[in-house]
C-alpha atoms as an extended CHARMM CRD file, in Angstrom:
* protein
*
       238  EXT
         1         1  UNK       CA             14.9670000000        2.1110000000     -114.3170000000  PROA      1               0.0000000000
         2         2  UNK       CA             17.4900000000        3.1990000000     -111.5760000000  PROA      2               0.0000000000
         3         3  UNK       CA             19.3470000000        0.4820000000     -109.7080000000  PROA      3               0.0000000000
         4         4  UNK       CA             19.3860000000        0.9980000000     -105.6440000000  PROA      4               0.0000000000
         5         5  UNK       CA             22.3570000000        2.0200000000     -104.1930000000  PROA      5               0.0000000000
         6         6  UNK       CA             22.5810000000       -0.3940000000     -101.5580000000  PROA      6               0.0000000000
         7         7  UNK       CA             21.2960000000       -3.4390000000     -103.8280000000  PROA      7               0.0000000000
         8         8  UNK       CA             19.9380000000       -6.6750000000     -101.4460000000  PROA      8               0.0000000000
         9         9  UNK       CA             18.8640000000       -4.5490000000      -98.5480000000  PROA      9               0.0000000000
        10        10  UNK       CA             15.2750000000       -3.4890000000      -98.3360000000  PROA      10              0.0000000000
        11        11  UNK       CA             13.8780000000       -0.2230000000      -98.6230000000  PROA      11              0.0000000000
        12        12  UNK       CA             13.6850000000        1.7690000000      -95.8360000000  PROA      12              0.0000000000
        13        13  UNK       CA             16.2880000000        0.1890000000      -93.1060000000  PROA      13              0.0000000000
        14        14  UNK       CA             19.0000000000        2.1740000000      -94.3540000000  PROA      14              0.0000000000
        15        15  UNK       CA             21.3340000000        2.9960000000      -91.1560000000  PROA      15              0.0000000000
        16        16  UNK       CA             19.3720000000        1.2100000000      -88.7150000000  PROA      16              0.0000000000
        17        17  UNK       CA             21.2160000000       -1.7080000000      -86.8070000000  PROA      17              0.0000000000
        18        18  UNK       CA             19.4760000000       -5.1040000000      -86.9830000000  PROA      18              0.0000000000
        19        19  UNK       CA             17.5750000000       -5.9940000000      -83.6550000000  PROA      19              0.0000000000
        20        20  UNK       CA             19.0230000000       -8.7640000000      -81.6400000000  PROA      20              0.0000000000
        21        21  UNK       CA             15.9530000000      -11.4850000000      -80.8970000000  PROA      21              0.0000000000
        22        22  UNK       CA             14.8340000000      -11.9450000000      -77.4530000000  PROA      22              0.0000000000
        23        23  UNK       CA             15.5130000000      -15.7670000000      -76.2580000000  PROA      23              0.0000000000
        24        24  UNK       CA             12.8840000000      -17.8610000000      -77.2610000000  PROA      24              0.0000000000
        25        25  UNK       CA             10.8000000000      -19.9230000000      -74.8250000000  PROA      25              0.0000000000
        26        26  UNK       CA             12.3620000000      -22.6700000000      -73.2320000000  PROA      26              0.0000000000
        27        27  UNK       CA             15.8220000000      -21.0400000000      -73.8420000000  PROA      27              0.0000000000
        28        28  UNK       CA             18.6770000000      -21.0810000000      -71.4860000000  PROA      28              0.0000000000
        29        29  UNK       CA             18.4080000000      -17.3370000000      -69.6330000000  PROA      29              0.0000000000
        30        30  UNK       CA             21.6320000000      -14.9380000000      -70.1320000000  PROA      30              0.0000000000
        31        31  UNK       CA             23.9470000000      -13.9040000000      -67.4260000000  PROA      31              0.0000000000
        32        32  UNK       CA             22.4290000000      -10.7460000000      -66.9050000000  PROA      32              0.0000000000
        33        33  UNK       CA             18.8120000000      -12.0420000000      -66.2060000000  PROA      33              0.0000000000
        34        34  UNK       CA             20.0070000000      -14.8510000000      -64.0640000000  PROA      34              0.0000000000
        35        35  UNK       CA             21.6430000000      -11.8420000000      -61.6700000000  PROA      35              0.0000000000
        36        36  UNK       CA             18.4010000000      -10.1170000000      -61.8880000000  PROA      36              0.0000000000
        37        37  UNK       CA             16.4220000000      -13.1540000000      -61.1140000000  PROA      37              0.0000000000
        38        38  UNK       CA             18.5950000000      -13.3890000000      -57.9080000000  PROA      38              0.0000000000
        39        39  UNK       CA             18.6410000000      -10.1760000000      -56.9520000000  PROA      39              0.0000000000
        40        40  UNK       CA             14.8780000000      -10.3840000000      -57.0810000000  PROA      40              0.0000000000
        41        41  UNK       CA             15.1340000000      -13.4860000000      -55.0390000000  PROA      41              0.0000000000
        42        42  UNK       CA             17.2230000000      -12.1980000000      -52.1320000000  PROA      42              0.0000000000
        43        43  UNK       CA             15.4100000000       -8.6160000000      -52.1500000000  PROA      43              0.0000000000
        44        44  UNK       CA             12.2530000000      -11.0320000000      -51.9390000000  PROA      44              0.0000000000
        45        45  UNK       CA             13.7180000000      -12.9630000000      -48.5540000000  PROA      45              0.0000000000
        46        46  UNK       CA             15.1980000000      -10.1520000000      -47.2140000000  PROA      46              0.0000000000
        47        47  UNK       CA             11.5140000000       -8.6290000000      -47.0790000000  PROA      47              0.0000000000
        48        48  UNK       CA             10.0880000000      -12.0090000000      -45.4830000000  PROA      48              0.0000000000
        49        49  UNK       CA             12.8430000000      -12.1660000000      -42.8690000000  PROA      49              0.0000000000
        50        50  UNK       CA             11.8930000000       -8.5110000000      -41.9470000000  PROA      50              0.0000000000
        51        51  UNK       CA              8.0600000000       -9.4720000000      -41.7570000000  PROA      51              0.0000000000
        52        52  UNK       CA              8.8660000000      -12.3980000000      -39.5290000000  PROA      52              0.0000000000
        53        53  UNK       CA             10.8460000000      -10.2320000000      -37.5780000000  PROA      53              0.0000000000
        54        54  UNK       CA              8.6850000000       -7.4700000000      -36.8390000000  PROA      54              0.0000000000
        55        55  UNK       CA              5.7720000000       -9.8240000000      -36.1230000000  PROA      55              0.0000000000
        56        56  UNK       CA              7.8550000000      -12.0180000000      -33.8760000000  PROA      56              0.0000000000
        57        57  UNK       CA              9.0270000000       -8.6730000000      -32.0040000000  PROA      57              0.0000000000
        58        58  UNK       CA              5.2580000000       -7.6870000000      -32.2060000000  PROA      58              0.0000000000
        59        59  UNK       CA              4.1150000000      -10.9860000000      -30.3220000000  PROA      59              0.0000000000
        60        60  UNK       CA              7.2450000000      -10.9370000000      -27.6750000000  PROA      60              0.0000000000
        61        61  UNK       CA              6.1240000000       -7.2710000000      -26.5770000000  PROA      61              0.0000000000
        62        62  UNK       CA              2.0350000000       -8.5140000000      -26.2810000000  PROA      62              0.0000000000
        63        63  UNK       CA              3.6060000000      -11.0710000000      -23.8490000000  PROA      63              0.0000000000
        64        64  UNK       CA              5.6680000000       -9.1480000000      -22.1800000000  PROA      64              0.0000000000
        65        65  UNK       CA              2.3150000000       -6.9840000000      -21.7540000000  PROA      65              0.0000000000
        66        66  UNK       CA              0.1330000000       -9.1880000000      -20.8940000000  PROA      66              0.0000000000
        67        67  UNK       CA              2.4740000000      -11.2670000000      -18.5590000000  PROA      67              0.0000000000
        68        68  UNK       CA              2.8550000000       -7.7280000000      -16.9560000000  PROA      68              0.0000000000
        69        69  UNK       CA             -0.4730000000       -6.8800000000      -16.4870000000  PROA      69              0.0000000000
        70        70  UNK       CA             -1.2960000000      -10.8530000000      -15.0470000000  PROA      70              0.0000000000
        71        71  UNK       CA              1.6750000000      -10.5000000000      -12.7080000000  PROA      71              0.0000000000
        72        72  UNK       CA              0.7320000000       -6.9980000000      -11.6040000000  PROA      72              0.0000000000
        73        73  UNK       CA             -3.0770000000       -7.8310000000      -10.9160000000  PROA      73              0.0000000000
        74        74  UNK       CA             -1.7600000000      -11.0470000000       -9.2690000000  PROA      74              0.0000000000
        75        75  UNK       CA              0.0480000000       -8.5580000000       -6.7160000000  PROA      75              0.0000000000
        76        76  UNK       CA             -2.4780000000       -6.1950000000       -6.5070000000  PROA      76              0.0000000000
        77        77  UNK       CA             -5.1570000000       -9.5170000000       -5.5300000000  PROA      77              0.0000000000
        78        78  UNK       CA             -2.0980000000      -10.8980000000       -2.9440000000  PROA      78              0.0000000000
        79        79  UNK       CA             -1.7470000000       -7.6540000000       -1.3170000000  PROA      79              0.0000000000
        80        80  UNK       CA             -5.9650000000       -6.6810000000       -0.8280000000  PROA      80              0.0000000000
        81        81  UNK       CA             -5.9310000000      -10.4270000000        0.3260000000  PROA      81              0.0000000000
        82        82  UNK       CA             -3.0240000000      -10.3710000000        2.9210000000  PROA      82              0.0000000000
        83        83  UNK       CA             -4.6670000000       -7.5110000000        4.5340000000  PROA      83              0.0000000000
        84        84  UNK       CA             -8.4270000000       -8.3680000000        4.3270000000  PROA      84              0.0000000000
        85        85  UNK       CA             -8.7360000000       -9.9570000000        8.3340000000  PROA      85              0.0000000000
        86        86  UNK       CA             -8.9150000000      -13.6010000000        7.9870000000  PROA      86              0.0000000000
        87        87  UNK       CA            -12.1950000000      -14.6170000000        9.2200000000  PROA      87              0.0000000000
        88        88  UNK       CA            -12.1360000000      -16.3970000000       12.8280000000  PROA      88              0.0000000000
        89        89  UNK       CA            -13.7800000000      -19.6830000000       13.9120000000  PROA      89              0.0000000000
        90        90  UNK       CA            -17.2970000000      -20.2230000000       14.2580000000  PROA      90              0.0000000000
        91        91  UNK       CA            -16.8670000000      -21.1730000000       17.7670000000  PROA      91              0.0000000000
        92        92  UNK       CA            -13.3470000000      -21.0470000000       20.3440000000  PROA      92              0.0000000000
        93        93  UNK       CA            -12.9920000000      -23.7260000000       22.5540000000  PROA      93              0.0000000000
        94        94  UNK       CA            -13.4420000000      -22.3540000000       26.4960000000  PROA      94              0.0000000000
        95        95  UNK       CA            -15.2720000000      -19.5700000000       25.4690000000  PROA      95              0.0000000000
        96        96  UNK       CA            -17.9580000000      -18.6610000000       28.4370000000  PROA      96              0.0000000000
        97        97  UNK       CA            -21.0030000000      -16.4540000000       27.7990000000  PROA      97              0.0000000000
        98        98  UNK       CA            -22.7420000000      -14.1580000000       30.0480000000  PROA      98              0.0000000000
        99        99  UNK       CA            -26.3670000000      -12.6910000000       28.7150000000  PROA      99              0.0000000000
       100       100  UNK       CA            -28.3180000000      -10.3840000000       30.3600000000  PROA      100             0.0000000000
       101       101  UNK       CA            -25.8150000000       -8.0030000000       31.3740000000  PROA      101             0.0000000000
       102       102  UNK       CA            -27.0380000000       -4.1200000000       32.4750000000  PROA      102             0.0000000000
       103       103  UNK       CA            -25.5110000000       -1.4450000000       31.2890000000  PROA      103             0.0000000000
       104       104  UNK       CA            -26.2220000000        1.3620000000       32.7810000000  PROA      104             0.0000000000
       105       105  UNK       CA            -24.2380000000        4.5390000000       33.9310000000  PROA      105             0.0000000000
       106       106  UNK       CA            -23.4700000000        4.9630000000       37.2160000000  PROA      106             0.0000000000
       107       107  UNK       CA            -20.8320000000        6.7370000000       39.2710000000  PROA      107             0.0000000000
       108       108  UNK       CA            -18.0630000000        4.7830000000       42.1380000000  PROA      108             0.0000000000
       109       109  UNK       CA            -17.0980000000        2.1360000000       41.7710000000  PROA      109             0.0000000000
       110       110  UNK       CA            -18.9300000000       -1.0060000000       41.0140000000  PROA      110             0.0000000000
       111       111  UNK       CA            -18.6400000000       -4.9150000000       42.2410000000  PROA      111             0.0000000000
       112       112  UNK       CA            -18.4590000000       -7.4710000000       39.2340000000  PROA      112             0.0000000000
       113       113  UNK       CA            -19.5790000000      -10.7960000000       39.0410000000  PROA      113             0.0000000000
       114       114  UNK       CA            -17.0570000000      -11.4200000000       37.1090000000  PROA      114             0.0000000000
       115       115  UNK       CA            -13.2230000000      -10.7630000000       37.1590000000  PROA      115             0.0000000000
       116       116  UNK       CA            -12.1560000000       -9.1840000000       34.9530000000  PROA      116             0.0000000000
       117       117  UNK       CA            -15.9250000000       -7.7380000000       34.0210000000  PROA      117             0.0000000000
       118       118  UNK       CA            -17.3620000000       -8.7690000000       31.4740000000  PROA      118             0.0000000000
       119       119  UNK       CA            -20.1610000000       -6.0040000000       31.0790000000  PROA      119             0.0000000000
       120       120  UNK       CA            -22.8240000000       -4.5990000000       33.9170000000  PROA      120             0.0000000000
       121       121  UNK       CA            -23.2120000000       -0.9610000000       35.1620000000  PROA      121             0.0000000000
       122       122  UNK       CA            -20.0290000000        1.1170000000       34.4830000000  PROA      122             0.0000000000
       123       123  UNK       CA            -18.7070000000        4.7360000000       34.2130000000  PROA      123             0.0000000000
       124       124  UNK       CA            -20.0450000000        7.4360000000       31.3740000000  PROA      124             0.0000000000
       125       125  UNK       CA            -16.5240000000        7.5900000000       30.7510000000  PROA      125             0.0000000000
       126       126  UNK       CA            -14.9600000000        4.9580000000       28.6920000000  PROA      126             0.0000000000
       127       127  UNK       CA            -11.2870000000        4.0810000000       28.8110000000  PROA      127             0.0000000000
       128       128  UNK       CA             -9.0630000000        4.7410000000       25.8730000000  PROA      128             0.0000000000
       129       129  UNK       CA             -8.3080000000        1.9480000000       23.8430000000  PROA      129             0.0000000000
       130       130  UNK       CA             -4.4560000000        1.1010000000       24.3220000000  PROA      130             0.0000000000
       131       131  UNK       CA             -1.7280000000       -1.2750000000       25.7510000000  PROA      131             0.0000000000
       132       132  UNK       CA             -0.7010000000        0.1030000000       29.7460000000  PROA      132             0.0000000000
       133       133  UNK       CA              1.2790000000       -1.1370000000       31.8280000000  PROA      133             0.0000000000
       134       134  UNK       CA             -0.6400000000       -0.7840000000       34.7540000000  PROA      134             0.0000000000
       135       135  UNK       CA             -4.0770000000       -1.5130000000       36.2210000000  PROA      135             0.0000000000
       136       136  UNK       CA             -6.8590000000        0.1450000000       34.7720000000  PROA      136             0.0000000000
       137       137  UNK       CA            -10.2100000000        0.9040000000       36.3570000000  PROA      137             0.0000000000
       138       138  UNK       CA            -12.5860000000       -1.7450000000       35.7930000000  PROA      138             0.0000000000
       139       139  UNK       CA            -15.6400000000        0.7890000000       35.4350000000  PROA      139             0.0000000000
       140       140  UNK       CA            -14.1670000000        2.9930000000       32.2940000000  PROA      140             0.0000000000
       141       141  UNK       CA            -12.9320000000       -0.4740000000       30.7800000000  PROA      141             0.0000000000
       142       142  UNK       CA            -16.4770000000       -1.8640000000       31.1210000000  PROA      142             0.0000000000
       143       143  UNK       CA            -17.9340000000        1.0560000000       29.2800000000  PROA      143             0.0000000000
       144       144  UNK       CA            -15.5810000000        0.3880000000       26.1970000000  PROA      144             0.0000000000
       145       145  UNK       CA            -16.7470000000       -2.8360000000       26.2190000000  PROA      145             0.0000000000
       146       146  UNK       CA            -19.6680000000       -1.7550000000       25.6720000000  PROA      146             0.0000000000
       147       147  UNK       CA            -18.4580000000       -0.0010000000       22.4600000000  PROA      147             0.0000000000
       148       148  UNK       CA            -16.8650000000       -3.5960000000       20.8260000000  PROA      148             0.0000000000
       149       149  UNK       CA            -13.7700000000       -3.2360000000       22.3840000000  PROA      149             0.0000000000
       150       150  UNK       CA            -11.8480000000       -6.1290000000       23.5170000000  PROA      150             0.0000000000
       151       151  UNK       CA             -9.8930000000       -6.3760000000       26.6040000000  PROA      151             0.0000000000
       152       152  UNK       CA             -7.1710000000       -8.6240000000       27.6140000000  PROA      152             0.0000000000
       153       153  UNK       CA             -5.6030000000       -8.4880000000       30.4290000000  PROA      153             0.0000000000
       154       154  UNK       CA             -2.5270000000      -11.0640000000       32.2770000000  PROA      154             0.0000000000
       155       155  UNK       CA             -1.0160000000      -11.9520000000       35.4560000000  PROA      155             0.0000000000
       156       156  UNK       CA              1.9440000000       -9.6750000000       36.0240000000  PROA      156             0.0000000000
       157       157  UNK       CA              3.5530000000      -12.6870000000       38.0480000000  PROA      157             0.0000000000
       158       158  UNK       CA              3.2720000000      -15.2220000000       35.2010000000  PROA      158             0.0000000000
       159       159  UNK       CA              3.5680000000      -13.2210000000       31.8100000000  PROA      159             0.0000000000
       160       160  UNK       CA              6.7610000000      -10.7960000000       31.1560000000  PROA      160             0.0000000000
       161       161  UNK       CA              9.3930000000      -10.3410000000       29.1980000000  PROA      161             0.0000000000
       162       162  UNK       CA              9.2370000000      -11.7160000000       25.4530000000  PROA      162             0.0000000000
       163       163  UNK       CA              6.0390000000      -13.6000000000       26.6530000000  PROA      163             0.0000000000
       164       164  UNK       CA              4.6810000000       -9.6120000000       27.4440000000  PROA      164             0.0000000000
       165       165  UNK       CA              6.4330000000       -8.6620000000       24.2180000000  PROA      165             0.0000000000
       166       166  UNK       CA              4.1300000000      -11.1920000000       22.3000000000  PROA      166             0.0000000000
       167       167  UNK       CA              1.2130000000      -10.6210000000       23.7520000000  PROA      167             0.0000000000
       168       168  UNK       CA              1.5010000000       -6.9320000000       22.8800000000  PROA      168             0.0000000000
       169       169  UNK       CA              2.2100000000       -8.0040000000       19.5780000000  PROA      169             0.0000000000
       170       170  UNK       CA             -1.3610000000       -9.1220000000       19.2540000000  PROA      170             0.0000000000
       171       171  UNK       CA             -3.1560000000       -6.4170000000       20.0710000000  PROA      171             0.0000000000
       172       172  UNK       CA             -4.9190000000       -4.4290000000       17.6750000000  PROA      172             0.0000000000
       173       173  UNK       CA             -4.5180000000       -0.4480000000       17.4770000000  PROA      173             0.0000000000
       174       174  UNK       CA             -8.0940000000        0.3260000000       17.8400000000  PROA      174             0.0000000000
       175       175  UNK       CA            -10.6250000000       -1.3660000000       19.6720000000  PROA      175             0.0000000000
       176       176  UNK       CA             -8.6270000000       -3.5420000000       22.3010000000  PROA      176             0.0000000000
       177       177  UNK       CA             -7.2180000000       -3.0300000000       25.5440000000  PROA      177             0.0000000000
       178       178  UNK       CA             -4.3030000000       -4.6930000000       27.0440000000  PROA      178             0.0000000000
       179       179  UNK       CA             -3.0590000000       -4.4910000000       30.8760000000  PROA      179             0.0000000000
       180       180  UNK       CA             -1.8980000000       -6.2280000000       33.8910000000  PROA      180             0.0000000000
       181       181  UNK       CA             -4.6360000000       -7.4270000000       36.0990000000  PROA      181             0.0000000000
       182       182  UNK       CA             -4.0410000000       -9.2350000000       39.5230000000  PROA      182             0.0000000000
       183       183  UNK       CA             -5.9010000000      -12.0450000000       40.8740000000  PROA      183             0.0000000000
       184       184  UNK       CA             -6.4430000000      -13.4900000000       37.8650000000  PROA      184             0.0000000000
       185       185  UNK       CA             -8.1050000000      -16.9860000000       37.3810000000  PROA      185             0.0000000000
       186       186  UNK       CA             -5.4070000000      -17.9210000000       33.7840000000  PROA      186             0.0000000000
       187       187  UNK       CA             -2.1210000000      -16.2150000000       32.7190000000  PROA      187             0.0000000000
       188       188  UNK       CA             -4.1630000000      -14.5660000000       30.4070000000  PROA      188             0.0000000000
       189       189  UNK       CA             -8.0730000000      -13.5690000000       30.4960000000  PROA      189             0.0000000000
       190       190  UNK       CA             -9.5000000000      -12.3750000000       26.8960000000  PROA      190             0.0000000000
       191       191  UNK       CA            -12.3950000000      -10.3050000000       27.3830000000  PROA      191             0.0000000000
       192       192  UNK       CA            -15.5880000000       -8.9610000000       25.4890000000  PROA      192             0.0000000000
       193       193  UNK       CA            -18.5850000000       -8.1650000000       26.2570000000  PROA      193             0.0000000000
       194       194  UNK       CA            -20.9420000000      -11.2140000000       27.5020000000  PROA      194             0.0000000000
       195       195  UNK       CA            -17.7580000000      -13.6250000000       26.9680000000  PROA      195             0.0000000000
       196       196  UNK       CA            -14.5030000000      -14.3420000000       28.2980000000  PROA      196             0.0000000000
       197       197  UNK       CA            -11.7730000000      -16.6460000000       27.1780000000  PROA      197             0.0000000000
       198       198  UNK       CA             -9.0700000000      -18.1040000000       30.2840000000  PROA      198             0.0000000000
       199       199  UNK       CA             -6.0690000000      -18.3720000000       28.2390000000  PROA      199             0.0000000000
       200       200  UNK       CA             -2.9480000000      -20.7500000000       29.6640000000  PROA      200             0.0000000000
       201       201  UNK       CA             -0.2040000000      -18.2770000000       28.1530000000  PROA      201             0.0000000000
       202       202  UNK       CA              0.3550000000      -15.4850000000       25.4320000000  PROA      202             0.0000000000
       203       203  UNK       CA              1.1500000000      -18.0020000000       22.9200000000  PROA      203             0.0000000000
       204       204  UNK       CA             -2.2450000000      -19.7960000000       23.0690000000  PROA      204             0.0000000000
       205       205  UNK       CA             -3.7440000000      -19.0960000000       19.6770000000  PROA      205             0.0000000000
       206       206  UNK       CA             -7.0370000000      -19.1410000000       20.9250000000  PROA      206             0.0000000000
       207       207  UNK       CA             -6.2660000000      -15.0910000000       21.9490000000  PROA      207             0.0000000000
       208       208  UNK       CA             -5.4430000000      -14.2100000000       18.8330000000  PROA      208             0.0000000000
       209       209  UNK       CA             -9.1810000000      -15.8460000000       17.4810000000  PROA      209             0.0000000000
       210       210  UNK       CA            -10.8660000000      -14.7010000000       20.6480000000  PROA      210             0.0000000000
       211       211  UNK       CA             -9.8530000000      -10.9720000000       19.0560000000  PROA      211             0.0000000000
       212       212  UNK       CA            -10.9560000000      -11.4330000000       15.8450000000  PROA      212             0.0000000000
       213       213  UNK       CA            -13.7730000000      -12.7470000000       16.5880000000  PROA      213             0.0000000000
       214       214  UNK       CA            -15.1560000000      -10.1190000000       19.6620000000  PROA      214             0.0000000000
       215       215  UNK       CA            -13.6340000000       -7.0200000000       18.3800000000  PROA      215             0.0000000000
       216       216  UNK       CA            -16.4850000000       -4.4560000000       17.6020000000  PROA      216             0.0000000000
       217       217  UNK       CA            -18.2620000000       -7.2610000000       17.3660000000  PROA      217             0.0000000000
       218       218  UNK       CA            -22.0610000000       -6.6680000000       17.3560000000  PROA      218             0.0000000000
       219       219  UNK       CA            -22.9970000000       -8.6920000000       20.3330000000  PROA      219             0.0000000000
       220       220  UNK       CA            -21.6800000000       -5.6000000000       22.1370000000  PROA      220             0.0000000000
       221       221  UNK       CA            -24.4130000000       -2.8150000000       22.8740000000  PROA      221             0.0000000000
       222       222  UNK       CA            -22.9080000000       -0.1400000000       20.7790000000  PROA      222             0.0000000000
       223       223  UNK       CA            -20.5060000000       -1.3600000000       18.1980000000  PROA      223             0.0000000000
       224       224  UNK       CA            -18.2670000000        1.4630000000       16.7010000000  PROA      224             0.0000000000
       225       225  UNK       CA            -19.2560000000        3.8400000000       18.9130000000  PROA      225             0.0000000000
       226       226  UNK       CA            -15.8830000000        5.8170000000       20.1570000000  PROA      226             0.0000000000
       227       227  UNK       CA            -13.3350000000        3.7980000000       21.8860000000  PROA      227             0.0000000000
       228       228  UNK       CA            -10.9110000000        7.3300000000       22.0010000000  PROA      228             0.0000000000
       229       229  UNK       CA            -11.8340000000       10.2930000000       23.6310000000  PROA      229             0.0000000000
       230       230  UNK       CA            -12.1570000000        9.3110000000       26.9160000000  PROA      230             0.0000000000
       231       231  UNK       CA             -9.7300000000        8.4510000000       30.3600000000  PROA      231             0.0000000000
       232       232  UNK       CA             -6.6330000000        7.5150000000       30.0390000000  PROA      232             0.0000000000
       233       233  UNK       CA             -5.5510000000        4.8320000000       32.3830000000  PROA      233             0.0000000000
       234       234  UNK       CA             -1.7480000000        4.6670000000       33.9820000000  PROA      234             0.0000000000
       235       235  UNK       CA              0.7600000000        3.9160000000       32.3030000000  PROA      235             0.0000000000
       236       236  UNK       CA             -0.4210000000        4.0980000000       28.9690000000  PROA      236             0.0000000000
       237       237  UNK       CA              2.3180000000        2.5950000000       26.3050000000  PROA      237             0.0000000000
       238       238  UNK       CA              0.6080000000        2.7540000000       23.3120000000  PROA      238             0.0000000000
């Protein structure tokens, strides 16, 4: 029988290299898979830091959002509120009432029971709403009374310069009247129909309520109805 040529190796592992055996269980890893394992590791934190990252950027823009929108409706509510017309007392001390006023149209002039008028028979032609510097006809001022103006009027002798620059200051655009008127029974008369207010100065805050409270208010005949359109008195300023 033939003897192998290679005699003690087995059959059929001629040329090949014997395979290295992987570390068993337990075993001490090599250099190579320890760098792996940290390379693993780090790629593994590196990932986390970017999650926490992005979510912490994620949460800082929702606040910034929503601390946005809050501050923004928070303006929006301030500014409707600051120019809604805060809502007058229920009642102003020295406030007199006269009912049963007429109000018809008449022509010439008329003689009021009350001075300034109050309401009564006036002219068809109302007087334009607006701060003069002059007297005004009592008839055409009576009729825009009637339409919910308000009228104030002051001693010339008692109220001017920054007191006259205060008063002015109070009156409305639309719907009020302000002008000298002599013979006055106050410094300053607030009228509206059916009421009157006798003021001691411009700075008595009761003026300022008296207006809020009277202007195209609906105790006049014809609330709303035009208070432009109509005479102009003298010396118009405004």
């Amino acid at each position: 029988m033939p003897r192998s040529k290679n005699p003690g190796r087995p059959a059929g592992t001629a040329g090949q290299k014997p395979q290295q055996a992987e570390p068993a269980a337990g075993s001490t890893p090599t250099l190579k898979q320890q760098r792996a394992a940290q390379i693993e590791q780090k790629l593994a934190g590196f990932k986390l830091q970017h999650r926490r990252s992005r979510r912490n950027r994620l949460i800082l823009i929702i606040t910034a959002w929503t601390v946005g929108i809050a501050l923004a409706a928070g303006l929006v509510v301030f500014a409707v509120i600051s120019t809604l017309p805060k809502s007058p007392p229920a009642a102003i001390d020295g406030v007199q009432t006269f009912p049963g006023l007429s109000s018809n149209h008449v022509t010439g002039p008329v003689k009021y029971a009350q001075s300034p008028p109050v309401g009564g028979d006036h002219s068809a032609v109302p007087l334009n709403c607006a701060v003069y510097s002059e007297p005004v006809p009592n008839e055409n001022a009576v009729h825009s009374l009637e339409h919910g103006a308000v009228w104030v009027t002051y001693d010339p002798q008692t109220v001017s310069g920054t007191q006259l620059d205060t008063l002015r200051k109070e009156i409305p655009s639309t719907y009020a009247i302000l002008s000298p008127y002599s013979g006055l029974p106050a410094p300053v008369v607030a009228s509206a129909w059916g009421v009157q207010l006798k003021a001691a100065g411009a700075d008595d805050p009761r003026v300022k309520d008296f207006i809020a409270k009277y202007r195209s208010a609906k105790t006049a005949p014809e609330p709303g109805a035009p208070c432009t359109g109509g005479l102009d008195g003298p010396g118009k300023v405004k």
